[in-house]
N, C-alpha and C positions, 0 to 999 in steps of 0.2 A: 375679766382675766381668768376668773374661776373656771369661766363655759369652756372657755382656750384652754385653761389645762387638763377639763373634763374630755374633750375630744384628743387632747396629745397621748392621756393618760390610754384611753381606750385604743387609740391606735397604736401605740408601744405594745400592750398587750397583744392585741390581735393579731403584731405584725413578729412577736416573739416566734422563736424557733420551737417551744413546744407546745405551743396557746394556737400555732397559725392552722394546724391539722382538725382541730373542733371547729365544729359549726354549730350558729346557733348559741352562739356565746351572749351573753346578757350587756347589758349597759352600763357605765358605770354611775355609782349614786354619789353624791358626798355627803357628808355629814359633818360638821365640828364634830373633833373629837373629845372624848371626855375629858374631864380635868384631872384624872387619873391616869391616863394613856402618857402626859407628858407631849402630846404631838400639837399638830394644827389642824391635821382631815384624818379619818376612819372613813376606811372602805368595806362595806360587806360583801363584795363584790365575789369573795372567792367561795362564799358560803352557797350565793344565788348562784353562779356556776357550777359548784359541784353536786349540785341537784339536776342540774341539765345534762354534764360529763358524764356522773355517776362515779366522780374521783373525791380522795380525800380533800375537806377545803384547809385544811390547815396546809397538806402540801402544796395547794395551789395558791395559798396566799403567799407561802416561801419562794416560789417561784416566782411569781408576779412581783415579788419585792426587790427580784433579785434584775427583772426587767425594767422597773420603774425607778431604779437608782441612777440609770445611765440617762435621764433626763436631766437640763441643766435645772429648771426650777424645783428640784426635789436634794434636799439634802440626807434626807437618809430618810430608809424604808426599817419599819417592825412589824414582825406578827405575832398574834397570838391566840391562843383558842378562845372559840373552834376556829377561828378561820379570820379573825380580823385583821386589815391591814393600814396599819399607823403610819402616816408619812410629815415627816419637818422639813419645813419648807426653807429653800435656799430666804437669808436675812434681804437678800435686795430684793428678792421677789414678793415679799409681804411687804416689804415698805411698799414697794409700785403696786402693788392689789389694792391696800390700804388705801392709796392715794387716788380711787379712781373711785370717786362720784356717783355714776351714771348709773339710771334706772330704767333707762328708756334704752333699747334696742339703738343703735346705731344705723345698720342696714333693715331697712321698708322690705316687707312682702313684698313679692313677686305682685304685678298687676292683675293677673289671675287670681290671685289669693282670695278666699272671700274676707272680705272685713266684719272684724265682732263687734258688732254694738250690743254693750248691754243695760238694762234698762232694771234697776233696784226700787224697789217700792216696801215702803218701810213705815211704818208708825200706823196710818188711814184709821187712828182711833175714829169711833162715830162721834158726829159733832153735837154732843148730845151735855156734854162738861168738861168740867179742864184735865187736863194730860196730865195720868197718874206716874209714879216713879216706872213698872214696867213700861209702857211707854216710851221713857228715858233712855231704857236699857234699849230696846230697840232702834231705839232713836242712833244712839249712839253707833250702835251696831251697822245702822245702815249705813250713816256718813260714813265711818269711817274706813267701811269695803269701797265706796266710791270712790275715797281717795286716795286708795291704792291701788285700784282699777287705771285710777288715771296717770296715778304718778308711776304705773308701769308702761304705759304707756297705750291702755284701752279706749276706746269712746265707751265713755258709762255716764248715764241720766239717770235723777234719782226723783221718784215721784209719790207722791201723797193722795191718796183715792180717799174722796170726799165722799162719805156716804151720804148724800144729803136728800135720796131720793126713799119712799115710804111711810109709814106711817107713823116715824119717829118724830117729825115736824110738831104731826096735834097733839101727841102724849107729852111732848115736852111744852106746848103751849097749853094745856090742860093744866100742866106741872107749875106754869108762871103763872097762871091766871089765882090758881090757887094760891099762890104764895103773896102777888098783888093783893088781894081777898085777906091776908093775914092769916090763911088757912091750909093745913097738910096739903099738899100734893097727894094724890090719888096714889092708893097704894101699890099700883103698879107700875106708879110714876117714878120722877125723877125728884129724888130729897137730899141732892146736894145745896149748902148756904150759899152755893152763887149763883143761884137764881134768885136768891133775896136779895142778892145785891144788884141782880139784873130786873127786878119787879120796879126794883128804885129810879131805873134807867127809863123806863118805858115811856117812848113819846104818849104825849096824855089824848089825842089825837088819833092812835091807830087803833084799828078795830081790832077787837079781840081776836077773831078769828088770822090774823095774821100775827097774832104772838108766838106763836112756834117758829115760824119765819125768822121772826126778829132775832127772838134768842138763838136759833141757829147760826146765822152771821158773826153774831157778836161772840159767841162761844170758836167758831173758826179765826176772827181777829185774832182771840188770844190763843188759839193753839198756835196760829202762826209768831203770834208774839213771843212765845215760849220756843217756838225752834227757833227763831233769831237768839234769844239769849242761849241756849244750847249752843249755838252757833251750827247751829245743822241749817244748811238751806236746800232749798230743792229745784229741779227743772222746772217742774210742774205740779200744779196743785189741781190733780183731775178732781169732777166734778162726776160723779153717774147718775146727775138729772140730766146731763149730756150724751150719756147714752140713749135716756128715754126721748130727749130732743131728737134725737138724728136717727131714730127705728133702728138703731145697732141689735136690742132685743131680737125682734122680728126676724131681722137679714139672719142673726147667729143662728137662731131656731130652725131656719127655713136650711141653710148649712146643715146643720145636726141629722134634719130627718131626711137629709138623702142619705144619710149609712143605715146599719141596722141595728144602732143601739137606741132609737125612742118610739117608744111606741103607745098606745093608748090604753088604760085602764081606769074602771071606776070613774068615766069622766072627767078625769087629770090626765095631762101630758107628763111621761115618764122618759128616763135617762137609764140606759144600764149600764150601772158603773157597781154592780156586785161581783160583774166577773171580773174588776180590777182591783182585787183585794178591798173594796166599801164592803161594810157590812151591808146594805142593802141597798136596793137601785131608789134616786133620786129625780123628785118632782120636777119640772121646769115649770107646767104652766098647770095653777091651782086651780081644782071643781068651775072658781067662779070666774075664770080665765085671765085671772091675777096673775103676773110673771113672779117666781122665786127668788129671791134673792140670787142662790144658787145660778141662777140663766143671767143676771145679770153681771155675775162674776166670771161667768164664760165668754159675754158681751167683750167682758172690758179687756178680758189677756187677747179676744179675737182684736180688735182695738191697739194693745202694743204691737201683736205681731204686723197689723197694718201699715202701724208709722214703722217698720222697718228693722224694728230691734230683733236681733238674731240670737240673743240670749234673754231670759227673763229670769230675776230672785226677787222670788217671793220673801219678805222678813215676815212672820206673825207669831202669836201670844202662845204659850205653853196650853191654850183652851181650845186651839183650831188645830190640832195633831192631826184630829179624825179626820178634816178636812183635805187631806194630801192627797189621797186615792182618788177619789172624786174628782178632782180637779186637774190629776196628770190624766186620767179617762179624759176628762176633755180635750183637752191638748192634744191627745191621738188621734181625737174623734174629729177634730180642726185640720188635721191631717201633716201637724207639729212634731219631730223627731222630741222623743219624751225627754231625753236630757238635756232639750232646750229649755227646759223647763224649773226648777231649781226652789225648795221649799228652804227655808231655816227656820227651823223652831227654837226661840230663846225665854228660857223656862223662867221664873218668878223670882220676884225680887225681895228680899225677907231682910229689912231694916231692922237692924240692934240698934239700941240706944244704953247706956249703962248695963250690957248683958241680959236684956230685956228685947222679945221682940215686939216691933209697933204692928198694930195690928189694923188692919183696913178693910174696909167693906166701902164698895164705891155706890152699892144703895142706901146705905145708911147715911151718905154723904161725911164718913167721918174717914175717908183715905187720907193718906197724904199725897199732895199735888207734887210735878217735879216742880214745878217753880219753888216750894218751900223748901224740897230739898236742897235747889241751887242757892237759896235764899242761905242757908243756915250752915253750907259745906262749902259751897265754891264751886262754878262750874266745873272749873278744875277736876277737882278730888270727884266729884261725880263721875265726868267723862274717864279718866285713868279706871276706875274700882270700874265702872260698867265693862271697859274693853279687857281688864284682866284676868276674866273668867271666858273659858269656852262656852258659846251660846244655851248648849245642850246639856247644861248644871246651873244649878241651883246657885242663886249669887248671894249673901250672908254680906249686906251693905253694914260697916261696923261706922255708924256715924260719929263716934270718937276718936277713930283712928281717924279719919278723913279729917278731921279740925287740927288735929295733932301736926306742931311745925315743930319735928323733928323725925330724925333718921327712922322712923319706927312708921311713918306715912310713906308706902311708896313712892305716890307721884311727889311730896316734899325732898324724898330722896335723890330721884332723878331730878328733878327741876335744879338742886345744890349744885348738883354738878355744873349747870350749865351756867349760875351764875358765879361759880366759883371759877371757874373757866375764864372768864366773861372780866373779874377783879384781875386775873392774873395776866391780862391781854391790858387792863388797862396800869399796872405796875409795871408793865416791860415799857409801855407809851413812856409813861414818867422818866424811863432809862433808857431812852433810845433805842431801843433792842427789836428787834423786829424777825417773824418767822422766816424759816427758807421757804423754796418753793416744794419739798419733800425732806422729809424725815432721814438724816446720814445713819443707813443701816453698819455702820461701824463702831456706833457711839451705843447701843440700843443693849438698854439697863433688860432684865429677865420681865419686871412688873410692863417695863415699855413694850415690851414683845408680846405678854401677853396682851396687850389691848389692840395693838396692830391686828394679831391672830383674830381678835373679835369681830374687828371692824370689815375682817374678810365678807364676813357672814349677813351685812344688812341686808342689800339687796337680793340673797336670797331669803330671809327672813319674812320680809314683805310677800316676794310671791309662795311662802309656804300659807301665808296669812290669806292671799286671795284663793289658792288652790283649796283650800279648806274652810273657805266662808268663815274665818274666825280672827280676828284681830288683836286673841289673847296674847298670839307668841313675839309680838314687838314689844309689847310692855314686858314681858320676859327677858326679851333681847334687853329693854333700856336699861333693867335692875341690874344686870350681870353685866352690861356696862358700864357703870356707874357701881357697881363694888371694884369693879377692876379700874377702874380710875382711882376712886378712893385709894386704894392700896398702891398705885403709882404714884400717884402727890404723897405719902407718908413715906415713900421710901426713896424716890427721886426730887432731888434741887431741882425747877423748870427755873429757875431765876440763876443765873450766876456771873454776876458780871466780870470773875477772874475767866469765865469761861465763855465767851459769845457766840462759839461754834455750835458747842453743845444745847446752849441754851436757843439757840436760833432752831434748832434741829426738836428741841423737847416741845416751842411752841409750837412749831410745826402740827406735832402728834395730838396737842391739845385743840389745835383749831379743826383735828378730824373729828374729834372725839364730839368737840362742841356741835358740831354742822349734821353730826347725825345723832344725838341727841334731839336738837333743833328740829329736825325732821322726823326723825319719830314721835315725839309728842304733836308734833303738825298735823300728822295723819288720823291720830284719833283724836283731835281737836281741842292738845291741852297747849297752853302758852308757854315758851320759855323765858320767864323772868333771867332779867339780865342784874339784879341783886334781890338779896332775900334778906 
């Protein structure tokens, strides 16, 4: 109903007696307005226009206000400087916004349309030890774009690239053998305690030379074990000894050198990817005609774009920055429109404990794993703190406020709601009472109005969250829902049995309030308890 008023709004405008002689006039945006404006929507509309006119935008938003009031769903227009335009929305028409669900598109593309499938690949730690809390964070990050992808209503697959091809196999079987042996692992090895726990495992029967093998397997069991308890799952769990099985290398390289970016030096095959912002052109195929890793990552995106996916995001570690230029150079060189293409950098994860940071080194083997973090916080409080922050900052995990079960824990805050919700659905059972089928915009207390006003805003919340790869601003959205609930239960009876109109009308509002709570925590993979 938002889009519908977004199109009334801008054709009132355009079709206005002094709006209708510009050309070239802008679009309009919405935004909730502040909690200072007193409204429901803020338009800056008149501001981006008077840059285009070259007229004042303060006069143009008094004018626009004085157009946009003879709409029936607008109950009054304000401006104010420079140029903003505040508008309160007719009370029936928030209650019917409010009451409308949908996140999925009603009417289907055109049959021409191209369809976007996009294809999210997220975590692909080397399967070398167990999955550290950054990890987590990306972990989190990916699910949870997926399932906003899909619950707007995109085709999106989410995949996990198994490095499991190199030289990593015998250094980490080097690293077991030594540790079976009772003895350090080579110091360029691997001196995580769970290879002493996987020494212990070893069939007594396999030959040494296939211990890298082993603990490889067993180390991907549990990373998979640990995205089940994340509750993160995936399409697909690629593998890139797959690629070296099916000559994907070869075929990519043999692509590559029909353009003009690789050429041959020093008896290495080169890649020029300095003219695309890299600091310098990179190797594909090394002196001893060993493929790069590097070629093997151009293999694998040539590989998604095969099976068909028309978009690709990348998620990776605050360690692989450097690695963005390099790899949109391919893309182009693949002969890939480059913003098909799509990096996210999600920067480091820096655990408090008592005001203390924990401190990790994953060669010393003294990090912390996510499983201990889920172990000791709850998956919960993990997934909520990881989606909180914008991928592109620093995340400051406070492990005592995550244990903490009271108001002072966000996700404990939000979850209250839901199961307090949840008690008051089942006291109306106990007194027969039961919701309407919408909220009676006659009865509608000032605290009820403001959460109606909120609940305008989920669905596009969501898609601010996919348009910007960041899944911070719905755990924003639940907080500021959930303060605005609190202050309607403190100030509004939803129970009244001298009153059954009203109170049928207030569960109403609660059972919105619950269903997108419900669903907001759904989307970055946290539960809603139904009591706390």
């Amino acid at each position: 109903m938002l889009k519908k008023l977004k199109l009334k709004i801008e054709d009132r405008i355009t079709k206005d007696q002094y709006f209708a002689e510009f050309e070239g006039l802008p679009p309009v945006n919405f935004e909730p307005a502040p909690a200072h404006a007193g409204a429901d929507i803020s338009l800056t509309w008149a501001m981006a226009a008077a840059k285009i006119i070259k007229k004042n935008p303060l006069d143009l938003a008094k004018k626009a206000c004085r157009a946009l009031e003879q709409l029936e769903e607008i109950k009054e227009c304000s401006f104010t400087a420079p140029g903003f335009i505040n508008i309160n929305l007719q009370d029936s028409f928030l209650v019917e916004a409010a009451r409308d669900r949908r996140l999925k598109e009603r009417n289907l593309p055109a049959s021409d349309a191209p369809v976007e499938k996009v294809l999210i690949e997220f975590v692909s730690a080397n399967p070398t030890g167990p999955l550290h809390v950054a990890s987590g964070r990306g972990a989190s990050l990916g699910d949870s774009l997926v399932r906003m992808h899909r619950a707007l209503g995109v085709t999106c697959d989410s995949e996990y690239y198994v490095n499991d091809a190199g030289n990593q196999a015998e250094l980490l079987g080097e690293s077991l053998k030594a540790r079976a042996l009772g003895q350090e692992p080579p110091e360029n090895g691997y001196h995580g305690e769970y290879l002493i726990d996987l020494a212990k495992r070893l069939p007594k029967d396999l030959p040494q030379e296939e211990y890298g093998r082993f603990a490889m397997e067993e180390l991907i069991k549990s990373q998979q074990e640990d995205m089940q308890a994340f509750d993160v799952e995936f399409t697909k769990w690629f593998r890139e000894s797959r690629l070296h099985k099916e000559g994907a290398l070869e075929k990519t390289l043999a692509a590559l050198e029909t353009t003009q970016n690789v050429y041959k030096k020093e008896g290495a095959t080169w890649f020029g990817t300095a003219a695309a912002n890299d600091d310098k052109d990179r190797v594909l195929i090394r002196k001893d005609g060993r493929p790069t890793y590097y070629l093997a990552d151009i293999a694998y995106h040539q590989n998604k774009y095969d099976r068909g996916y028309t978009r690709l995001i990348d998620i990776w570690g605050a360690d692989h920055h450097g690695y963005v230029p390099r790899m949109k150079a391919a893309v182009k060189a693949l002969g890939r429109e480059e913003d098909s293409f799509n990096v996210i950098i999600h920067q480091l994860v820096h655990l408090i404990d008592n005001g203390q940071k924990v401190k990790m080194s994953k060669r010393a083997g003294t990090f912390i794993t996510l499983k201990e973090l889920i172990d000791d916080v709850g998956r919960d409080a993990c997934r909520f703190f990881f989606a909180s922050r914008t991928p592109n900052a620093h995340l400051n995990f406070d492990i005592g406020l995550a244990k903490k079960q009271s108001n002072e824990n966000p996700v404990f805050y939000v979850q209250y709601v839901h199961a307090r919700i949840c008690s008051i659905f089942n006291a109306a059972r106990e007194k027969n009472l039961q919701p309407l089928s919408i909220t009676s915009p006659e009865n509608l207390a000032p605290q009820e109005r403001l959460l109606l006003s909120k609940m305008l805003w989920f669905k596009k919340t969501i898609e601010t969250c996919v348009g910007d790869l960041s899944p911070h601003h719905i755990t924003t959205y639940l907080k500021e829902l959930a303060s605005l609930f609190h202050s309607f239960y403190d100030s509004c009876r939803v129970i009244d049995e001298a009153n059954p109109q009203l109170t049928a009308s207030r569960l109403f509002t609660c059972r919105l309030v619950k269903e997108r709570i419900s669903k907001g925590l759904e989307l970055i993979g946290v539960s809603s308890p139904e009591q706390m």
